[in-house]
Backbone as a chain_set.jsonl record, in Angstrom:
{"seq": "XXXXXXXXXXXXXXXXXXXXXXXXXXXXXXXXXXXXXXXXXXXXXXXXXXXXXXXXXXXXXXXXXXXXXXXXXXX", "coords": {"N": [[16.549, 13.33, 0.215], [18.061, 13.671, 3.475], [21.479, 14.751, 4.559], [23.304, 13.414, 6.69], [26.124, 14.277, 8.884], [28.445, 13.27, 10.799], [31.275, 14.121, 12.925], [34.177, 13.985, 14.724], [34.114, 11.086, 15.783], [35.673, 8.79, 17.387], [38.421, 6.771, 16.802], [38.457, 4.367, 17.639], [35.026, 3.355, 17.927], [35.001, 3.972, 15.115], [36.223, 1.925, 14.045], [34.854, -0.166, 15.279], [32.55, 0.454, 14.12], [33.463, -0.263, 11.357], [34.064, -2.942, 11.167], [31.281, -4.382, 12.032], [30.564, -3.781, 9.53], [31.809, -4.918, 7.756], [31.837, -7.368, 8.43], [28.418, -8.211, 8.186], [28.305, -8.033, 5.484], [28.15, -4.975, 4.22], [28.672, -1.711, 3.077], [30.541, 1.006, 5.055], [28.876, 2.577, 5.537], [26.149, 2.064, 4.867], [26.334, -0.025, 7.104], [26.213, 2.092, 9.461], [23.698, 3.618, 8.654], [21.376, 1.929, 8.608], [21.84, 0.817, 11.694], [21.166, 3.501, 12.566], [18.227, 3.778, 11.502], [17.426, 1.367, 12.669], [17.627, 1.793, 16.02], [15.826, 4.464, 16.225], [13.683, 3.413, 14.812], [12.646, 1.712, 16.679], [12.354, 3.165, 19.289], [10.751, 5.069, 18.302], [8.23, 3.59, 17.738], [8.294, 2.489, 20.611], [7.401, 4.564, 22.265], [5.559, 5.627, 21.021], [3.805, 2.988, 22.234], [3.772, 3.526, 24.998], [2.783, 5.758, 25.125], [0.322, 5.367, 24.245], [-0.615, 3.635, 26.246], [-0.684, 5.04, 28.602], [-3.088, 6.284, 28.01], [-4.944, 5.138, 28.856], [-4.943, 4.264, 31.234], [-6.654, 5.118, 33.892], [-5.642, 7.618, 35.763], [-2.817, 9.853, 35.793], [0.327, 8.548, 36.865], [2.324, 9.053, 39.793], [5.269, 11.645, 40.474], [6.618, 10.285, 42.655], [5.772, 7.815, 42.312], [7.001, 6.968, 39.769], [9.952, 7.853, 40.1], [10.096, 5.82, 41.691], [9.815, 3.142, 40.411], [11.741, 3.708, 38.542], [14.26, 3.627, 39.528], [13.551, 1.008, 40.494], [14.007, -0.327, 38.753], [16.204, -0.405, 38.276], [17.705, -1.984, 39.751]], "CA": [[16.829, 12.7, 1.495], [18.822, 14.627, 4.394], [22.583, 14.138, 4.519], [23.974, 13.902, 7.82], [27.708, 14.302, 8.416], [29.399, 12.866, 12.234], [32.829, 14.406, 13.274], [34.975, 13.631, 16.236], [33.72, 9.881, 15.786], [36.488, 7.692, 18.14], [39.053, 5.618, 16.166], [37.779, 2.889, 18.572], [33.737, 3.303, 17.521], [35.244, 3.803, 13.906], [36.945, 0.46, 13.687], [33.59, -1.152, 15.587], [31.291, -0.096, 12.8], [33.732, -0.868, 10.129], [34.097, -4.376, 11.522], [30.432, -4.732, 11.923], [29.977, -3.637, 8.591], [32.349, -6.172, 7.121], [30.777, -9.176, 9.063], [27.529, -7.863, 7.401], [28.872, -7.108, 4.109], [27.638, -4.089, 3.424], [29.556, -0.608, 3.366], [30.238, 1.258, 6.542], [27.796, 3.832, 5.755], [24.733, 1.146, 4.837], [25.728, -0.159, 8.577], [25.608, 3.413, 10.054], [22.019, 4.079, 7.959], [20.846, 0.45, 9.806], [21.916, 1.358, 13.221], [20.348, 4.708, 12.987], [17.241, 3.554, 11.735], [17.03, 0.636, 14.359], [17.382, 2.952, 16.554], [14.969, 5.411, 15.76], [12.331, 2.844, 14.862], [12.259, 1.08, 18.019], [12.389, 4.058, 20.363], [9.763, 5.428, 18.767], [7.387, 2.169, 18.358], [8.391, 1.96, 22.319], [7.293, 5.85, 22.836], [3.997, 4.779, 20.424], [3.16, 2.026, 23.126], [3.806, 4.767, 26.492], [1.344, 6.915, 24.941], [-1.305, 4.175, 24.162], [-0.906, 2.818, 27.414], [-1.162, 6.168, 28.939], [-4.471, 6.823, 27.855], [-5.741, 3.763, 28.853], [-4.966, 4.453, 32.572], [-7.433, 6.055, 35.164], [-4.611, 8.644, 36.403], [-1.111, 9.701, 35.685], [1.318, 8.387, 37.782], [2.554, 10.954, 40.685], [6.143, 11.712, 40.544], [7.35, 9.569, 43.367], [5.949, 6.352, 41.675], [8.027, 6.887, 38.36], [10.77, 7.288, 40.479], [10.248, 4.197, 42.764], [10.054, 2.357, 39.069], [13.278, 3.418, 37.529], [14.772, 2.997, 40.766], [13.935, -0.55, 40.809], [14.424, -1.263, 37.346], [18.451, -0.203, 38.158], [18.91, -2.862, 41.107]], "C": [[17.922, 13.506, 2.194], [20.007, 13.954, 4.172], [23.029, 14.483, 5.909], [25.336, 14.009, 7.691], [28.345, 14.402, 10.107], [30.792, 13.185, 12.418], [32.94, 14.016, 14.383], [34.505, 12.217, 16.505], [35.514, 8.966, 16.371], [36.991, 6.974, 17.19], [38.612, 4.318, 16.738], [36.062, 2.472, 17.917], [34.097, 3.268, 16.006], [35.655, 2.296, 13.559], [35.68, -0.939, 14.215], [32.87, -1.217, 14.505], [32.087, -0.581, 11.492], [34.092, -2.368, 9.953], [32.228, -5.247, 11.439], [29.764, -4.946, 10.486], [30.708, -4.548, 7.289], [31.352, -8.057, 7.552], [29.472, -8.867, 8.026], [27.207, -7.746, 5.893], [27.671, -6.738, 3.51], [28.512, -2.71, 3.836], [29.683, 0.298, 4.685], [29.105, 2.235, 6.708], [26.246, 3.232, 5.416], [24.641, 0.756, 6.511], [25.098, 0.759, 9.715], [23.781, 3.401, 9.975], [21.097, 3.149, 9.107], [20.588, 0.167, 10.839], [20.671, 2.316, 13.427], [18.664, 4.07, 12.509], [16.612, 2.474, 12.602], [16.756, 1.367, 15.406], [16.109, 3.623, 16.743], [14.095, 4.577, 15.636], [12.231, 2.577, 15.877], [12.155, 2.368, 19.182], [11.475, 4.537, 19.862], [8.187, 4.666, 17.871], [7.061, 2.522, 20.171], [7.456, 3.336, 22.895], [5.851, 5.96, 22.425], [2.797, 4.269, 22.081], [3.193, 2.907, 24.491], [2.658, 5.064, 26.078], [-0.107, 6.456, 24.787], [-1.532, 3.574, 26.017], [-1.316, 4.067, 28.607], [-2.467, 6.466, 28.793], [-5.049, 5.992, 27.974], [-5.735, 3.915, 30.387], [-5.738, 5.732, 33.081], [-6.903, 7.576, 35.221], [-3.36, 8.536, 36.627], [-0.563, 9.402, 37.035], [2.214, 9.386, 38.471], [4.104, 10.475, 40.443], [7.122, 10.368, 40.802], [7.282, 7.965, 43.573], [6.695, 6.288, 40.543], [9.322, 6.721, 39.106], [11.235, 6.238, 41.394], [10.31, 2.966, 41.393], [11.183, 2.285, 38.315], [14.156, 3.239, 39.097], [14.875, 1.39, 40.881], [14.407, -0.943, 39.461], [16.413, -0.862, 36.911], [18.431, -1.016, 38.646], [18.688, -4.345, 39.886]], "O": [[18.741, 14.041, 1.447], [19.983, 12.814, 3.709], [23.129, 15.651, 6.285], [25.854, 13.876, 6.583], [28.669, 15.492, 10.577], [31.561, 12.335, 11.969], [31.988, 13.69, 15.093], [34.465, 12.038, 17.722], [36.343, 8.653, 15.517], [36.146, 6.379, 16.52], [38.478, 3.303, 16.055], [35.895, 1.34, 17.464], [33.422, 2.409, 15.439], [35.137, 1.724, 12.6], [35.585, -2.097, 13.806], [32.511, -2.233, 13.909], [31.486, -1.222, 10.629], [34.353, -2.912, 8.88], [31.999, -6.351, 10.944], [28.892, -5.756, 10.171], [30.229, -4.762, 6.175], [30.75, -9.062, 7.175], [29.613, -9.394, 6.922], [26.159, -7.452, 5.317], [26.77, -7.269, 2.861], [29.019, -2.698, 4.958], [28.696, 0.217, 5.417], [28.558, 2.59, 7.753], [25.255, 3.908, 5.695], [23.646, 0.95, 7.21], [24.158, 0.578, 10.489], [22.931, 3.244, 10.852], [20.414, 3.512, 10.065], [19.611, -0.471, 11.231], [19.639, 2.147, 14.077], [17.91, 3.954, 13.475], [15.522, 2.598, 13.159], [15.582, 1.58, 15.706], [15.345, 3.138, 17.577], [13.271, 4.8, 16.522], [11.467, 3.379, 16.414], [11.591, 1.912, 20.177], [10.692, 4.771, 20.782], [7.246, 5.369, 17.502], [5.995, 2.722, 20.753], [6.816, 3.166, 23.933], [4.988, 6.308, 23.23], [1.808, 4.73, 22.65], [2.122, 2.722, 25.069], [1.603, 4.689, 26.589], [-1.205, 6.937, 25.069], [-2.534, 3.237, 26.647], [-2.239, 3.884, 29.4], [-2.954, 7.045, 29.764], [-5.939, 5.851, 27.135], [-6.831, 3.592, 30.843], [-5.554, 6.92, 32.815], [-7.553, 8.544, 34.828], [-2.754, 7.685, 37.279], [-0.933, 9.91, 38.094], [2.751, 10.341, 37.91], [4.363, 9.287, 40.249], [7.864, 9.71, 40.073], [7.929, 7.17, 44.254], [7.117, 5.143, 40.385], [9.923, 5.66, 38.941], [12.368, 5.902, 41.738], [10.926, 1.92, 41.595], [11.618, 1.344, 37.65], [14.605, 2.106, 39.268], [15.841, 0.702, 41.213], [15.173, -1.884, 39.251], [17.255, -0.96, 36.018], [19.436, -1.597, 38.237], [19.242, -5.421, 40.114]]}, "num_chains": 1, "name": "protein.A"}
């Protein structure tokens, strides 16, 4: 299994996951693992469902409807 290894990690974000990972009890590096694979599953599940739904439509969407979509989905 790969080993990652995070430097320059924020005393502020440090003290979040080691709080989270107390509430949880489990070590800070089981909450890390947890995160990251939340993460990572759901984004690409979500990236899954684009691509299914993509090929299910007629014709890609032109430019200047993607950006009239994230446009609205800011206000």
């Amino acid at each position: 299994m790969p080993t990652l290894t995070v430097r320059n990690v924020s005393e502020k974000v440090a003290r979040a996951l080691k709080s989270l990972a107390e509430k949880n009890q489990r070590s800070m590096e089981q909450e890390i693992r947890d995160i990251l694979e939340e993460y990572a599953g759901d984004r690409m599940s979500a990236l899954r469902q684009i691509e299914e739904s993509w090929k299910r439509q007629l014709r890609r969407p032109k430019a200047a409807e993607v950006d009239r979509w994230k446009r609205a989905g800011r206000e």
